[in-house]
C-alpha positions as CSV (number, residue, x, y, z in Angstrom):
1,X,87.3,-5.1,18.0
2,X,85.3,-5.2,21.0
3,X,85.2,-8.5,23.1
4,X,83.6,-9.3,26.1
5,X,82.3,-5.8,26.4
6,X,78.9,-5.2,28.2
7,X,77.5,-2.0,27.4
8,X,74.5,-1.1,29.9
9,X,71.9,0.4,28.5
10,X,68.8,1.3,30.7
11,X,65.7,0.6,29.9
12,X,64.4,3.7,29.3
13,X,67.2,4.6,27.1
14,X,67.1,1.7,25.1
15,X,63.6,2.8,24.3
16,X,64.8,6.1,23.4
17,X,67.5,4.3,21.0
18,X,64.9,2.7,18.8
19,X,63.3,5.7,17.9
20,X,65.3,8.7,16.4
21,X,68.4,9.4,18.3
22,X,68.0,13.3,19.2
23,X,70.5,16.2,20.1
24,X,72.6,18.5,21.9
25,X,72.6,21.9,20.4
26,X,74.6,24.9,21.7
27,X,72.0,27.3,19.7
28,X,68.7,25.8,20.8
29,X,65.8,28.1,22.3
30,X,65.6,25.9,25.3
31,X,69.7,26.1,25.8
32,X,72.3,23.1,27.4
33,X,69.9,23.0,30.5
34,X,67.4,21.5,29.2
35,X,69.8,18.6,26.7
36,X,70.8,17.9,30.4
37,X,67.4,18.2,32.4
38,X,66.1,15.9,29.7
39,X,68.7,12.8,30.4
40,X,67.7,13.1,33.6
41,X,64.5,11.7,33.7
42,X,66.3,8.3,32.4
43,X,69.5,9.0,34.1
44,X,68.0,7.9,37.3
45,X,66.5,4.5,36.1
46,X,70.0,4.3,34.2
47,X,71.6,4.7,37.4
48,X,69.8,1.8,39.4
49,X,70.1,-0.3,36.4
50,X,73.4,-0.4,36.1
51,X,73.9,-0.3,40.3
52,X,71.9,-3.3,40.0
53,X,73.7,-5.3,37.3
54,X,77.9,-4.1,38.2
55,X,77.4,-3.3,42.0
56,X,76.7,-0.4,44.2
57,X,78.4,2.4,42.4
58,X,77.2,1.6,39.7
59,X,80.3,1.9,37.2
60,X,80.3,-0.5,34.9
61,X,82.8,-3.3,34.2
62,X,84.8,-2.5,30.5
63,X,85.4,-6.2,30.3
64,X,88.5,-7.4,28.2
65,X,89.3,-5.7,25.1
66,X,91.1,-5.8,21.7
67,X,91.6,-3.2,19.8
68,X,94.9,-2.4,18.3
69,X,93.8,0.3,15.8
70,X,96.1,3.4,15.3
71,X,95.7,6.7,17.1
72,X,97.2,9.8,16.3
73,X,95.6,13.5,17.7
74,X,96.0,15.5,14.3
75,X,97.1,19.3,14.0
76,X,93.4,20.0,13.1
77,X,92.1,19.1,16.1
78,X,90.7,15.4,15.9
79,X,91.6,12.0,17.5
80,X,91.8,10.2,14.4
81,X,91.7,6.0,15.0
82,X,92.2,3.8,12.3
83,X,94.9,4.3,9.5
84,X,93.7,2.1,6.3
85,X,94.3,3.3,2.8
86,X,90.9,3.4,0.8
87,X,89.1,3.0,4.1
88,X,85.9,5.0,4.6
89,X,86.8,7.8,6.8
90,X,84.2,9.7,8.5
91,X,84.3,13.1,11.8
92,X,82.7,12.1,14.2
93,X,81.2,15.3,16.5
94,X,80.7,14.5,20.5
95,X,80.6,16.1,23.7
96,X,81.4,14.5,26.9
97,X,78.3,16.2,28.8
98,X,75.7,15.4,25.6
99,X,73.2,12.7,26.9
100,X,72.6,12.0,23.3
101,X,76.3,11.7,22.8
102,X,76.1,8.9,24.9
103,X,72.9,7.5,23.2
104,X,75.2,7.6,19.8
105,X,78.1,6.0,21.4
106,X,75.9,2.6,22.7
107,X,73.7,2.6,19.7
108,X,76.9,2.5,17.4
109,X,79.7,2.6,19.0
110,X,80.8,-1.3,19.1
111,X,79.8,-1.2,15.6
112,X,82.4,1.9,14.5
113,X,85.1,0.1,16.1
114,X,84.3,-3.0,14.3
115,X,84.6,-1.0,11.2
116,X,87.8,0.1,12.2
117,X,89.3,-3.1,13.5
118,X,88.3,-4.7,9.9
119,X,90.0,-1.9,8.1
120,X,87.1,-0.7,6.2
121,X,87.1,2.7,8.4
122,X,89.1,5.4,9.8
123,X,87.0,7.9,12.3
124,X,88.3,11.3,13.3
125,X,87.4,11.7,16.8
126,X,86.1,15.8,17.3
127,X,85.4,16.7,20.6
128,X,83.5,20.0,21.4
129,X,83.2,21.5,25.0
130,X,80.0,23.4,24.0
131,X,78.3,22.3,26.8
132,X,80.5,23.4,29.7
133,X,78.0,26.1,31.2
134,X,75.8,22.6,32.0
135,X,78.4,21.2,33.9
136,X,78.9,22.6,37.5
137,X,82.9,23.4,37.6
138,X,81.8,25.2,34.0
139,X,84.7,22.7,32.1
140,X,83.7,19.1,32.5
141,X,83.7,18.8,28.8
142,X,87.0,20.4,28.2
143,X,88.9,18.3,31.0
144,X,86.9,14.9,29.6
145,X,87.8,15.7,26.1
146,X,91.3,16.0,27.7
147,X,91.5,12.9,29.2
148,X,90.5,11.3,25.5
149,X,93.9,13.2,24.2
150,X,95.7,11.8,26.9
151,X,94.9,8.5,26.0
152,X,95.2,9.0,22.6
153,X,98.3,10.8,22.8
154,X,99.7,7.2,24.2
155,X,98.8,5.5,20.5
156,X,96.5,3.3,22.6
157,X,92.7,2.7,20.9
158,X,91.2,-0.2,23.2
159,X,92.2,2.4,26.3
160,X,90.5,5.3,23.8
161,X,87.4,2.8,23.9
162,X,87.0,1.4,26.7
163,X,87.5,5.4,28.4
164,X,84.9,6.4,25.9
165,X,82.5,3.5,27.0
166,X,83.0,4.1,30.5
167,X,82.2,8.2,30.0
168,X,79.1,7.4,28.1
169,X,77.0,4.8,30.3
170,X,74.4,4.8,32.5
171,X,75.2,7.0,35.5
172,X,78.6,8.4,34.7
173,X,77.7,11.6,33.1
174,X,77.5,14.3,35.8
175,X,74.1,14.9,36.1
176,X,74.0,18.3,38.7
177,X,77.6,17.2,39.4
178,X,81.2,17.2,37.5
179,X,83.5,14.3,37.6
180,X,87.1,16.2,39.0
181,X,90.3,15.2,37.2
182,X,91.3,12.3,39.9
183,X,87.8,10.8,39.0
184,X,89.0,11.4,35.2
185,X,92.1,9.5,35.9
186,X,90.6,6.3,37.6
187,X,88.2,5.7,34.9
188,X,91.3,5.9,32.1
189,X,92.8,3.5,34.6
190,X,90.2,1.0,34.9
191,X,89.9,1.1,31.3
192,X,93.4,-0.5,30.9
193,X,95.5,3.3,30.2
194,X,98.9,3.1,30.5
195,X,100.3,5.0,34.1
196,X,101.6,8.2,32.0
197,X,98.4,8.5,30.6
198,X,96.6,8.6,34.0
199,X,98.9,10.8,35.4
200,X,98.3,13.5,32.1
201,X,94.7,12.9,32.9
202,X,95.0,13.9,36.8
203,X,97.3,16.8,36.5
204,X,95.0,18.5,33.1
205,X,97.7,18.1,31.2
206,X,95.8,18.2,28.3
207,X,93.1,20.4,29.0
208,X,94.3,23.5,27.6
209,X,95.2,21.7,24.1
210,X,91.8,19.8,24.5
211,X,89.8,23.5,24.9
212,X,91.8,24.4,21.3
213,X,90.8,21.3,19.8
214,X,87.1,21.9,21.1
215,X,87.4,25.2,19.4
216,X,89.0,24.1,15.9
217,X,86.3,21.4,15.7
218,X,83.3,23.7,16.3
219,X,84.2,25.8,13.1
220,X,85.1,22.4,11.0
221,X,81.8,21.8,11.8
222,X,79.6,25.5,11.6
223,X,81.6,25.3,8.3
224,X,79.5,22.2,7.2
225,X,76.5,22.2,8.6
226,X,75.9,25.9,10.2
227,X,75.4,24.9,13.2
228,X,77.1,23.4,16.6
229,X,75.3,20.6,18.1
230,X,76.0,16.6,18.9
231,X,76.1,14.3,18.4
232,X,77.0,14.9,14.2
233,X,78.3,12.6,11.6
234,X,80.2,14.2,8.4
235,X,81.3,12.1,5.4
236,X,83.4,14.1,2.6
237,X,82.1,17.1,4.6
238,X,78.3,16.8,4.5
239,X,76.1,15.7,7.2
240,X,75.0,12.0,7.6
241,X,71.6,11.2,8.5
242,X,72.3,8.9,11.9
243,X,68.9,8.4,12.5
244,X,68.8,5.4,10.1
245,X,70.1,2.4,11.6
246,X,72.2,1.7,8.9
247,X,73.5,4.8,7.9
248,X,77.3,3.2,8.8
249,X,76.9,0.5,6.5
250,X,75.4,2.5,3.7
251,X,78.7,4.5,3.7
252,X,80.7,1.4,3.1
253,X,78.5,0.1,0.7
């Protein structure tokens, strides 16, 4: 469970949360570009926000954390976290580079991992890398989704987390720009990952499993729904309506 964490959410985004949270799709007539040209109309308020409230470069502080759930990266491709017989499990679709990936993860995020700490949920973690030809290096996704399996692949949630938290707030997603691996790394870092994980994260050691994953998920997911977009909810396979505020506690019900 989260404690002490202060997730910064701008404004204008915080707005955007209350009404229906929106999405990233990789088959949309107006294409990535504009998922990414959208964000940035808040991404600049986001960005003095948060300079304003953690300091000039605006990263923001993960705060303590504890979270002690399991992690294991399945064959299938997913980041699984949690590991409760009977528990509600639920996949979890996200890119790195979605704007309303990051929407998801502050809206409900704290509340998934409280879920999880309790026991009453297990989430598998997909990661898809659709949205690579929006970043400029043409990978950010793929190397961000392999920082998350680098973490992961150390059994370490509150790290998982707290990386996830800091890769989803105001001003961290590349917005005309792509975070390089080193960057990668010191995020992990100041998110409390262990030394080998950092290191896996600034040599790509998992980008090349990450960009399999990435392609595994994408046909769990065309399977269910026909489409690829983010951020998407399944629960025994069919597609969960997240625009209702409690959709999470519906399931558990």
């Amino acid at each position: 469970m989260r404690t002490g964490r202060t997730l910064l959410i701008a404004p204008a985004l915080a707005a955007a949360a209350a009404l229906t949270l929106a999405a990233c799709g990789s088959d949309a007539g107006s294409d990535a570009a504009e998922d990414t040209s959208t964000s940035s109309s808040v991404a600049a308020a986001e960005s003095s926000t948060a300079a304003e409230q953690d300091g000039a470069d605006g990263d923001p502080d993960p705060g303590p954390e504890v979270f002690d759930a399991p992690v294991a990266l399945l064959s299938d491709g997913a980041i699984r976290v949690g590991e409760t017989e009977g528990a509600t499990r639920i996949d979890v679709f996200v890119d790195f580079m979605c704007p309303h990936c990051a929407q998801f993860h502050q809206e409900y995020g704290e509340e998934i991992d409280e879920a999880i700490d309790a026991g009453e949920l297990v989430v598998d973690y997909r990661y898809l890398d659709f949205l690579n030809r929006s970043s400029t290096d043409g990978e950010y996704s793929t190397r961000a989704a392999g920082a998350a399996r680098c973490v992961a692949a150390d059994d370490d949630a509150a790290a998982l987390t707290g990386l996830s938290d800091l890769l989803f707030t105001a001003g961290t997603q590349p917005q005309g720009g792509t975070l390089v691996d080193d960057e990668l790394a010191d995020y992990a870092r100041e998110a409390g990952a262990s030394d080998e994980a950092v290191a896996c994260i600034a040599d790509g050691d998992q980008t090349a499993e990450a960009a399999e994953a990435a392609q595994a998920n994408e046909r769990v997911l065309q399977d269910a729904i026909g489409r690829v977009g983010t951020p998407v909810v399944l629960y025994q396979g069919e597609d969960v309506d997240i625009s209702k505020k409690e959709w999470l506690r519906d399931l558990e019900d």
